[in-house]
N, C-alpha and C positions, 0 to 999 in steps of 0.2 A: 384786186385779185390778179397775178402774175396769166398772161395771156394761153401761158401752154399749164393751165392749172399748176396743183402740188400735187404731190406724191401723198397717194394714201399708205398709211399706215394698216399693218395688219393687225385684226381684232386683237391679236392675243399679247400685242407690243401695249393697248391701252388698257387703262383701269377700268376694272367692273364695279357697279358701284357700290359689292361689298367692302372694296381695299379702296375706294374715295372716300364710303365713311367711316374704314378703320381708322386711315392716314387723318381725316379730319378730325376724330376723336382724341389723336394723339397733341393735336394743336389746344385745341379747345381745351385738353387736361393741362398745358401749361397758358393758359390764360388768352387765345385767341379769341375773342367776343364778335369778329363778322365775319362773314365767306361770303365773298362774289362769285355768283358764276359766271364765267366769261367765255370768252371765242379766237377765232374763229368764231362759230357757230352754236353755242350751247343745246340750243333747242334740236338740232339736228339728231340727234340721240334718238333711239326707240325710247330707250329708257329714262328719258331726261326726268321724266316725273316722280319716278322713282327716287332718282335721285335726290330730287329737290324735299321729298318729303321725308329722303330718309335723312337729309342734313338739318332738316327743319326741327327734326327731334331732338336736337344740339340745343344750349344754352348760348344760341348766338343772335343775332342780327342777321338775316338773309336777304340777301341781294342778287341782283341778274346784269349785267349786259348784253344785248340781242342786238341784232338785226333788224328786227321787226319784222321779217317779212313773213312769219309762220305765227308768230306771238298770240293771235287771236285765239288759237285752239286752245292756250295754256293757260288762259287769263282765271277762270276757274279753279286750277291749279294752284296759279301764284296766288290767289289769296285764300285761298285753306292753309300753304304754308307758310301764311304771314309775312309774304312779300311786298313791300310798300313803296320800295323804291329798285327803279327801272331805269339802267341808261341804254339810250339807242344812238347804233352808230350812224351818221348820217355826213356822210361829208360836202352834200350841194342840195340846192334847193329845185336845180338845173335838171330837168329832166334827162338831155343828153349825158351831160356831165356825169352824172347819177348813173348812166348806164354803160359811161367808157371806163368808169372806176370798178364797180362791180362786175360787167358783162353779165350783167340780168336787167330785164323789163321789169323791175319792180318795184317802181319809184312811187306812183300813188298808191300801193296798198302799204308800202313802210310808210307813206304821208298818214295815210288812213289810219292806221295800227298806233301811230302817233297820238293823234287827236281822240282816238279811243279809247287809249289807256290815260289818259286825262280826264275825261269823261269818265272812266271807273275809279276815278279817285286813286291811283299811282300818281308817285312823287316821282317824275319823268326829267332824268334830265339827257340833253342832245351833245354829244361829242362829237365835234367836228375837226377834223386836220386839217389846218391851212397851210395850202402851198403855194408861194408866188407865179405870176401867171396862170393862177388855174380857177381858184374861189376866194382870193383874198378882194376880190370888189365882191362878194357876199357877205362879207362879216355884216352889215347893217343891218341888208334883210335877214338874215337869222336872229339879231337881236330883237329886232322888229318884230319875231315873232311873239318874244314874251307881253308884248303888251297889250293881248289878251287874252294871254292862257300863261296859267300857272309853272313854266315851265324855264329850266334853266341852261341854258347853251352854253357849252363848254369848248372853248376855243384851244385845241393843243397844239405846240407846236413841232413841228416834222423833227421827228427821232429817228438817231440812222439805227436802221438793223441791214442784215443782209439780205442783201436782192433789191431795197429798195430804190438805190441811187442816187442814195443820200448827199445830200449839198449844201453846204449852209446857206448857201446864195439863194437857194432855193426854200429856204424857211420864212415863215412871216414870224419877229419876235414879239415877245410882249409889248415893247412899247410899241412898235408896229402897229402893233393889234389898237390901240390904247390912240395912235394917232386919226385912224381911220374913224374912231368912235367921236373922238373931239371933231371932228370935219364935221360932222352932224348934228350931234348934240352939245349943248352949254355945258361948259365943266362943272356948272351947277347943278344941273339936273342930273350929270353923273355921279350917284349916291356908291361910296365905299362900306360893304358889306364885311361885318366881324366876320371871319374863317372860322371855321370849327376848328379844334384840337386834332394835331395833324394832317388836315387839310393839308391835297394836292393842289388846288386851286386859289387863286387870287380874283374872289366875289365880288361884283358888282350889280346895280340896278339902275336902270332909269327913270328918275323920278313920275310917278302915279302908273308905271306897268304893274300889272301883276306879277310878270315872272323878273329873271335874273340872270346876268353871264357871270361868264368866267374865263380866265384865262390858267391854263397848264404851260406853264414857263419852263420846264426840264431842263430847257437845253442853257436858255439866258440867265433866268433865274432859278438853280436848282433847290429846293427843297431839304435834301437830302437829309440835315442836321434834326428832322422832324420826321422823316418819313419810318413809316411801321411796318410797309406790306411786305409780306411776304407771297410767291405763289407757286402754283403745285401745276404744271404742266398736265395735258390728258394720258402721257404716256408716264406719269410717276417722276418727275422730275425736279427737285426743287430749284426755284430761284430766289435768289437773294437781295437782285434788283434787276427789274428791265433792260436796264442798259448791258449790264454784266453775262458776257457768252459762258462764263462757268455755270456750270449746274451740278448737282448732285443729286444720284438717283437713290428714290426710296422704293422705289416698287419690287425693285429684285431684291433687296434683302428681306421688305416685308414677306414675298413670296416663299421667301426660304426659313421662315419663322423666326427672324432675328427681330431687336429689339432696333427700333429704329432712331428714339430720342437722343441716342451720343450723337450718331450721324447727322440730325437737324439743330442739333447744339454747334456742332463744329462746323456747320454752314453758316449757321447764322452769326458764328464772331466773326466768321471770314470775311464777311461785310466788309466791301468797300468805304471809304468817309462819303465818297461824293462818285457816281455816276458811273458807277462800275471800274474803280480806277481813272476815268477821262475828265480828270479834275482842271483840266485846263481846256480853252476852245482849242488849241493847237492839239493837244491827244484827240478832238473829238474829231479834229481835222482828217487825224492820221487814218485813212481806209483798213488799214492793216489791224486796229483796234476795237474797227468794231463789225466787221464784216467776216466774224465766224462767230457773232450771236444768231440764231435765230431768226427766220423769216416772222415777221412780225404775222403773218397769217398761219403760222403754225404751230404761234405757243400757245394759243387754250389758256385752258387751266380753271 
């Protein structure tokens, strides 16, 4: 979180959550089968519940990413509407660390809220950013943690948006990631896990843990030839890939009673091949390419 916060938005710039589940309806009628809700902050909402119950009424998959640190009140919630799986962002295990990234004291209750929603039987997994110099001598103990809770850490690697001061020098990569694991562990006991179908992540386990990592390679290894997602900003925006600073807005034409499927049609050919146009590390290099996407703490969606 940027030290002089973000700029709120005014209520009436964001989606109520009749025009999140009209605009959701309209995915869902051409064949979208899951919707995360994501942050920022999901749970922050008066109306989150609402929300979540009125998407639950969809023919999809539902899913959340949080925070954790409010999660406890909504645990009730999430499983009336069939919420099973939960990712919390977490990027140190360091209590300071934890609170020079956030500027909140609220490291053991997202510890806490963790270990709870595992104990209520959510399929929890932990996304964590690793950046050089900062928690790349953590990757172990997070992995560490799975082996004795069910639980799957997710190692992503630092994506430039704007604001954040993006560096590649600055990134730990996949095989980074992947060296620090071999210092520890036998390459034996490193079990390569099948990916699911479109799978962001490259699974792995250590042999007799319970739980599992993973690494989100974007930057080194992009996905992109497999990727599906699409997402819907809080203020009505679509995007067509994280990296990519274009968006197209649905919420003003929904407002004006226009039909909005041409408009999500011709975003979605617009689709970049690879990484929002920055198909090479030199484009990803280039500041000028990706520093008028989105503060990565303000896309939602």
């Amino acid at each position: 979180m940027p030290a002089e916060g973000v700029t709120l938005s005014p209520k009436s710039h964001i989606m109520s959550f009749e025009e999140i589940y009209s605009i959701a309806k309209v995915f869902v009628k051409h064949g979208v089968t899951k919707i995360r809700i994501t942050g920022g902050e999901p749970l922050v909402r008066k109306d989150a519940d609402i929300i979540l119950k009125k998407l639950a009424s969809l023919p999809v998959e539902l899913a959340i990413t949080t925070n954790a640190v409010n999660i406890e009140r909504h645990i009730n919630i999430l499983k009336e509407c069939g919420i099973q799986k939960v990712n919390v962002s977490l990027d140190s295990l360091n209590k300071e660390k934890f609170n020079s990234i956030t500027r909140r004291n609220f490291f053991e209750k997202v510890y806490g809220n963790i270990l709870r929603l595992i104990e209520e039987g959510f399929e929890v997994k932990m996304n964590t950013v690793l950046m050089k110099n900062f928690n790349e001598d953590e990757i172990v103990d997070f992995i560490k943690l799975s082996k004795d809770h069910p639980l799957s850490v997710r190692f992503i690697e630092f994506m430039p948006f704007d604001g954040n001061k993006w560096d590649i020098s600055k990134m730990v990569s996949y095989q980074e990631i992947m060296n620090h694991v071999y210092q520890v562990f036998e390459k034996n006991d490193v079990i390569r896990l099948k990916d699911a179908p479109n799978d962001t992540s490259k699974n792995y386990k250590i042999k007799d843990y319970k739980g599992s990592f993973a690494i989100i390679s974007s930057v080194t290894n992009p996905f992109c030839d497999s990727c599906n997602r699409l997402r819907l900003t809080a203020n009505g925006k679509m995007k067509n890939c994280l990296f990519s600073a274009s968006e197209t807005d649905l919420l003003t034409p929904l407002r004006q009673g226009k039909c909005i499927e041409s408009v999500i049609k011709k975003h979605v050919l617009a689709k970049f091949k690879m990484r929002g146009g920055m198909d090479t590390l030199d484009k990803l290099k280039n500041p000028d390419l990706h520093t008028n996407n989105r503060n990565m703490t303000t896309i939602g969606g």
